[in-house]
C-alpha positions as CSV (number, residue, x, y, z in Angstrom):
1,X,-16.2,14.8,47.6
2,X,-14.3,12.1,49.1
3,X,-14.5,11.7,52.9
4,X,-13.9,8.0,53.3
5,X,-11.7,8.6,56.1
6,X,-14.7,10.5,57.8
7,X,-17.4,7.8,57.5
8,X,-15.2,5.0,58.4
9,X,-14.3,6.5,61.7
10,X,-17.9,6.9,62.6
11,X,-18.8,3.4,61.7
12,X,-16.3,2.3,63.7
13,X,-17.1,4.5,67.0
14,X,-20.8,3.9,66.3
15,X,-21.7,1.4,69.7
16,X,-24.2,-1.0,69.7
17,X,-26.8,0.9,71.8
18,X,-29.7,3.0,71.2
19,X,-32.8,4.7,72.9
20,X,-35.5,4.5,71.6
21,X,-38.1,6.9,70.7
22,X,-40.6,8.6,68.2
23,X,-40.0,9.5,65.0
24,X,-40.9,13.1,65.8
25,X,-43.4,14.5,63.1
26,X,-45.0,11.0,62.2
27,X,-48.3,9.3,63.4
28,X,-48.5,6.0,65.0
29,X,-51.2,3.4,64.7
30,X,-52.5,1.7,67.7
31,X,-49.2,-0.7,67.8
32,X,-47.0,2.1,67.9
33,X,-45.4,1.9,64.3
34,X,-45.3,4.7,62.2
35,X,-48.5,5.2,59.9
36,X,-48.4,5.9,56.2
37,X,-48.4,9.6,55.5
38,X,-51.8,11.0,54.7
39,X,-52.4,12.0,51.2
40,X,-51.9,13.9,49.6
41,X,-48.5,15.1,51.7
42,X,-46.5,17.4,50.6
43,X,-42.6,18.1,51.9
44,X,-41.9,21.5,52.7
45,X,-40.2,23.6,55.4
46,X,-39.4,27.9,56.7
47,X,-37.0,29.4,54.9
48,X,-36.1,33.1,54.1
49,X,-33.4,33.8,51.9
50,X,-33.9,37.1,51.6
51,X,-33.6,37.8,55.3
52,X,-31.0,40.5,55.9
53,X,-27.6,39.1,57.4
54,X,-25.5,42.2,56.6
55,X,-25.0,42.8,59.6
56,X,-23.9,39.6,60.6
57,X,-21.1,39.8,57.8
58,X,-19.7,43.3,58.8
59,X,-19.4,41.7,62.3
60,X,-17.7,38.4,61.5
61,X,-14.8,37.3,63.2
62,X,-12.6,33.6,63.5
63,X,-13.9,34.3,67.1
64,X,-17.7,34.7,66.8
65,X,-18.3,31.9,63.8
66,X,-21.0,30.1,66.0
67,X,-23.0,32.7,67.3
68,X,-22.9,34.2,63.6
69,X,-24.0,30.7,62.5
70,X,-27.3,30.1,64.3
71,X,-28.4,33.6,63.7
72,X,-27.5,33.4,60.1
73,X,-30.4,30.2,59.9
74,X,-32.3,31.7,62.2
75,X,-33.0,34.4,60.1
76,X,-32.7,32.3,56.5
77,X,-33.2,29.0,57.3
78,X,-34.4,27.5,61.1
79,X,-33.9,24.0,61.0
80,X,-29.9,24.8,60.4
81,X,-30.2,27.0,63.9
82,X,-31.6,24.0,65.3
83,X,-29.2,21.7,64.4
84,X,-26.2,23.9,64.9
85,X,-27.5,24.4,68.4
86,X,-27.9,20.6,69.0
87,X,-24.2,20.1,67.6
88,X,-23.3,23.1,69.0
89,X,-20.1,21.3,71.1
90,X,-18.9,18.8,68.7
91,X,-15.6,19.3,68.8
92,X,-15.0,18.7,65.0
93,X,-16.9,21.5,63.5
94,X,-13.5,23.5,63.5
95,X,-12.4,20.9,60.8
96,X,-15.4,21.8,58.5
97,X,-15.6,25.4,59.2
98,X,-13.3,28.3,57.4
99,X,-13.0,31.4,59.6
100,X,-10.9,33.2,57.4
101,X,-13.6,35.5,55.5
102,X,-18.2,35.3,55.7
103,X,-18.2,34.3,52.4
104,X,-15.9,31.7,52.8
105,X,-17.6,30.7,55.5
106,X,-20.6,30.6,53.8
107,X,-19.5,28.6,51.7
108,X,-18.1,25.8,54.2
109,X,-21.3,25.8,55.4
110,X,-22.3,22.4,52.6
111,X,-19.3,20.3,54.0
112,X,-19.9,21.4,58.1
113,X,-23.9,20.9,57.8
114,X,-22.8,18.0,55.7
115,X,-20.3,16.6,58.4
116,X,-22.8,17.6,61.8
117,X,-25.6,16.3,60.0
118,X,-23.7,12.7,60.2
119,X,-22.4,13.3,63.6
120,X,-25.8,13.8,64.9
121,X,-27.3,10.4,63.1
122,X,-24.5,8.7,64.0
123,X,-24.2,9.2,67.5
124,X,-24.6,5.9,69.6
125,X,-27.6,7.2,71.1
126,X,-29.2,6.8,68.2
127,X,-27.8,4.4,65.5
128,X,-26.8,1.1,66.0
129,X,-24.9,0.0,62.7
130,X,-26.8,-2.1,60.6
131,X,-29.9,-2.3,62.7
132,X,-32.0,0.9,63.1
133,X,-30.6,4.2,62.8
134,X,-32.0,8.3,63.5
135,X,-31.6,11.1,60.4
136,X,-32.0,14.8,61.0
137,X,-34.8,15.9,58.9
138,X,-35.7,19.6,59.7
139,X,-36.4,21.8,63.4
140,X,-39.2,19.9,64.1
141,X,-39.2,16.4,62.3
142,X,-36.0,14.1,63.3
143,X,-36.2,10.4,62.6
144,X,-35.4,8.0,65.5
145,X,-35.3,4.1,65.7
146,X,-35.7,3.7,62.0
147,X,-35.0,-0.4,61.1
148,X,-32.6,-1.0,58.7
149,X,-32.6,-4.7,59.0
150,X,-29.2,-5.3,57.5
151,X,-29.1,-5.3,53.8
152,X,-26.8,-6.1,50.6
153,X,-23.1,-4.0,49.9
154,X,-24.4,-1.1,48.0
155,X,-21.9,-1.7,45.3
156,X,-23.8,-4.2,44.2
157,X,-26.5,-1.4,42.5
158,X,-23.4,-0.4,39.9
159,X,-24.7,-2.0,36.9
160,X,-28.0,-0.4,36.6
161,X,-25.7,3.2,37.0
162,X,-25.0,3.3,32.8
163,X,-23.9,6.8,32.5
164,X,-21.2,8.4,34.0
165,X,-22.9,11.3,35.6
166,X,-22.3,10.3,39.3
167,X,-18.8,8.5,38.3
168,X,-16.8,10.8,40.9
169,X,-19.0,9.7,43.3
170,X,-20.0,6.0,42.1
171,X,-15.9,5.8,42.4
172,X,-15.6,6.8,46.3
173,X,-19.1,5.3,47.5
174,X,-19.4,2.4,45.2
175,X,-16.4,1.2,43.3
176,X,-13.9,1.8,46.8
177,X,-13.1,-1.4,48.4
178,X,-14.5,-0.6,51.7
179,X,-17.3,1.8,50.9
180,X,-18.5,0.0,48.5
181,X,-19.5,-2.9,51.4
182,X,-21.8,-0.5,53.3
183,X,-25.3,-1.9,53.4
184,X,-28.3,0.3,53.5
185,X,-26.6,2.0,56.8
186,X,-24.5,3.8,54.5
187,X,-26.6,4.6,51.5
188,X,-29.5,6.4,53.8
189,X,-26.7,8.3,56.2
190,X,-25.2,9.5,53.1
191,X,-28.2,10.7,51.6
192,X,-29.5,12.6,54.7
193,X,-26.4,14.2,55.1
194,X,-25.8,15.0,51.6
195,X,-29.6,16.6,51.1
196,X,-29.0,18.6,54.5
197,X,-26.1,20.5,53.1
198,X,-27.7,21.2,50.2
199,X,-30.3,23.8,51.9
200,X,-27.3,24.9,53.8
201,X,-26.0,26.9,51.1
202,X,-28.8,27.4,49.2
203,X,-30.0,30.1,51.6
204,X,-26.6,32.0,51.5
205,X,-25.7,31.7,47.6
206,X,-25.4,35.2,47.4
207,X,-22.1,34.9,49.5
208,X,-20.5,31.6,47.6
209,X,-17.9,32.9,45.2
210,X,-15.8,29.9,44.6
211,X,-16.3,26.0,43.9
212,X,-16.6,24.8,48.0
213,X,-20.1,24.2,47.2
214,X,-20.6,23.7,43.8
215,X,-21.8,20.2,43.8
216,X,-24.7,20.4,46.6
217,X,-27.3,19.8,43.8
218,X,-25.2,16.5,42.1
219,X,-24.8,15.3,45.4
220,X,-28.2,15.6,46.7
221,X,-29.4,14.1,43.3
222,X,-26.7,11.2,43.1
223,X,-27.4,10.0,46.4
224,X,-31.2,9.7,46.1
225,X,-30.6,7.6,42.7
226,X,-28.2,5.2,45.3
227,X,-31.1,4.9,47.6
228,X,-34.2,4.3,44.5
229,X,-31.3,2.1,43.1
230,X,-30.7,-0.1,46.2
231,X,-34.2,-0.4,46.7
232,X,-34.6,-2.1,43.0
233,X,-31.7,-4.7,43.8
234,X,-33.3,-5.6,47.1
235,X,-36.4,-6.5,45.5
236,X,-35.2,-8.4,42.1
237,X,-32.2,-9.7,43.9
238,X,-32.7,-9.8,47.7
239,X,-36.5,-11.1,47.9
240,X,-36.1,-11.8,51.5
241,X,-34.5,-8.7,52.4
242,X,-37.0,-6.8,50.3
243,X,-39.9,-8.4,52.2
244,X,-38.0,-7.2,55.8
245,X,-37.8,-3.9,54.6
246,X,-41.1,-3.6,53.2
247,X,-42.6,-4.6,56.2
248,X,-41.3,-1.9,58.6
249,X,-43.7,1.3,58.1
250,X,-41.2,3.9,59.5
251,X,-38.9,2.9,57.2
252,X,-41.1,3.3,54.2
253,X,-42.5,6.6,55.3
254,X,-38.9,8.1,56.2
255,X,-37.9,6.9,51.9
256,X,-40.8,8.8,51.3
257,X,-40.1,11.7,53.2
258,X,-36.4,12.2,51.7
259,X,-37.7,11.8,48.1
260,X,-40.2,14.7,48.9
261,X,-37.4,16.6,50.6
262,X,-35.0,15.8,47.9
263,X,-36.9,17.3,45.2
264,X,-37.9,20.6,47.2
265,X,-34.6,21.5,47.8
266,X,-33.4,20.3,44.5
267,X,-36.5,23.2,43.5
268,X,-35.2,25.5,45.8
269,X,-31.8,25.4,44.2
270,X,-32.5,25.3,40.8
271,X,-31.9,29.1,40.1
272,X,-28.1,28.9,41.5
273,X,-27.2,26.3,39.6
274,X,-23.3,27.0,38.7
275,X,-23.1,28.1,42.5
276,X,-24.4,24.9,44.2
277,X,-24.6,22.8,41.4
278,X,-24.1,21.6,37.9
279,X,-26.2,21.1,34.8
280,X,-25.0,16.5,35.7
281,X,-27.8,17.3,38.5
282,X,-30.9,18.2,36.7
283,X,-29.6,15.3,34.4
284,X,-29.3,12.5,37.8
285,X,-32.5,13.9,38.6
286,X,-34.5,12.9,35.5
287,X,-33.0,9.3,35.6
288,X,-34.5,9.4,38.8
289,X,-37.5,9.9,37.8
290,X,-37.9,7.0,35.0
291,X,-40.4,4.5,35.2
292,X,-38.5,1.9,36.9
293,X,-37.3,4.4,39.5
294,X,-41.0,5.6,40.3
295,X,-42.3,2.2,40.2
296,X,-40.1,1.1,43.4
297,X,-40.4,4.3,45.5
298,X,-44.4,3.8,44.6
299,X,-44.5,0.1,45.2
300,X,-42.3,0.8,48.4
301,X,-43.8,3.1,49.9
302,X,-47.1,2.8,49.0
303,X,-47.5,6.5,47.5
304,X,-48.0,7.9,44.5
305,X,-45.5,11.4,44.2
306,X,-46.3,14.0,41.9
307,X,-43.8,13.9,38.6
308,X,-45.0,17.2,36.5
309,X,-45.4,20.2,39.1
310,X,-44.8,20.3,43.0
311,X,-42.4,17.1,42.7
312,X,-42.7,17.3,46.6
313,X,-46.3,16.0,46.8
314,X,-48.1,13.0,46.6
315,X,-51.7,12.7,44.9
């Protein structure tokens, strides 16, 4: 979907200041960097799809879309709760939201979880461009102060892209003239927000009816191959960049962390794909899972991840 209008207008209000502060969720070692994830780790997080929101719908109303949100993830899925509660007066959720009907709301839900994920990384407190930024992760794990240490323009991963399964995408994120620019910044905010709004809608599918959310999967997928992508161009083309990068341990355990999480929800979802997805993302997801993609997310982050069952582990 294209919301280049969206992204550039956070870059540009994103001010260079931050506090810092733990990445909540993570160990430290005795410097205070994030240590390496025990193994074997394994991503995974509450959810109850099956809880009982009837009510909820029989009750909706353009007037009580909030409150109806944050119980509907309380009940199904808490870390949305948690995050619409943090966002809770943003004053753009009205332009991600539709009030008209539940299931049409239900459906919004992958855009506005999409859009409050980014506006909750984003915020100055948290990011400065470029430099180190924060990610939502779940209710109890948020990334903070994670070093970005510049980077490369992410267009620059196109040529190893030889299909045309992502192409819509490759054509807003990649190919646009401004997008395309957007260093590592841009790759890991897009994939955060793009894997929080798949979970979004995968715990109300029964409700989606139209084709609002029928990408969730594809994007989740194509924006994980941008991120194992970029991280093969920083090391054959950007040796010095790749030796920053590989050198900040918060940074590799957070990669590691949204691979994990990638693949459960991309689990998770599987059974409703044609509701929040299409067959191109099972197809993304095995290209990102060849050898040269594995080899860089091992060699990065130090971990070996599961490839036959339980993708969401490490050995």
């Amino acid at each position: 979907m294209k919301r280049t209008g969206r992204l550039s207008l956070l870059a540009a209000t994103v001010v260079l200041s931050l506090v810092p502060g733990p990445w909540a969720g993570a160990s430290t070692t005795a410097s205070g960097q994030a240590a390496p994830a025990a193994a074997p780790f394994c991503y995974e997080e509450p959810s109850t799809p099956g809880a009982d929101i009837s009510d909820l719908k029989s009750k909706f109303s353009s007037s009580n879309w909030m409150p109806t949100l944050q119980e509907m993830y309380k009940r199904r899925w808490p870390s949305g709760e948690k995050l619409a509660i943090a966002q809770a007066n943003d004053k753009y959720w009205t332009q991600f939201v539709n009030t008209k009907s539940f299931d049409g709301f239900a459906e919004s839900m992958m855009v506005a979880i999409h859009e409050e994920t980014h506006m909750w990384d984003l915020d100055p407190s948290r990011t400065k461009w470029d430099v180190h930024m924060g990610a939502w992760i779940n209710a109890s794990q948020q990334a903070t102060a994670v070093p970005l240490q510049g980077g490369f323009p992410r267009k620059e991963i196109l040529p190893l892209i030889t299909d045309k399964l992502s192409d819509s995408m490759d054509g807003v994120y990649l190919r646009d003239s401004q997008q395309g620019t957007y260093k590592l910044q841009g790759v890991l905010a897009e994939q955060n927000a793009g894997l929080t709004g798949l979970p979004a809608v995968t715990v109300v599918q029964e409700f989606i009816k139209g084709v609002g959310a029928s990408n969730a999967r594809d994007i989740a997928a194509t924006n994980l191959r941008y991120l194992l992508l970029y991280l093969r161009v920083a090391k054959d083309k950007h040796a010095d960049y790749w030796a920053k990068i590989k050198a900040e341990p918060k940074l590799r355990e957070f990669v590691l962390t949204q691979f994990l999480r990638t693949a459960y929800w991309l689990e998770k979802s599987a059974p409703y794909t044609g509701k929040v997805g299409g067959p191109d993302a099972d197809k993304i997801t095995a290209t990102n899972y060849s050898p040269a993609n594995i080899a860089i997310l091992e060699e990065f982050t130090g971990a070996t991840v599961r490839k036959d069952t339980n993708k969401n582990c490490t050995t």
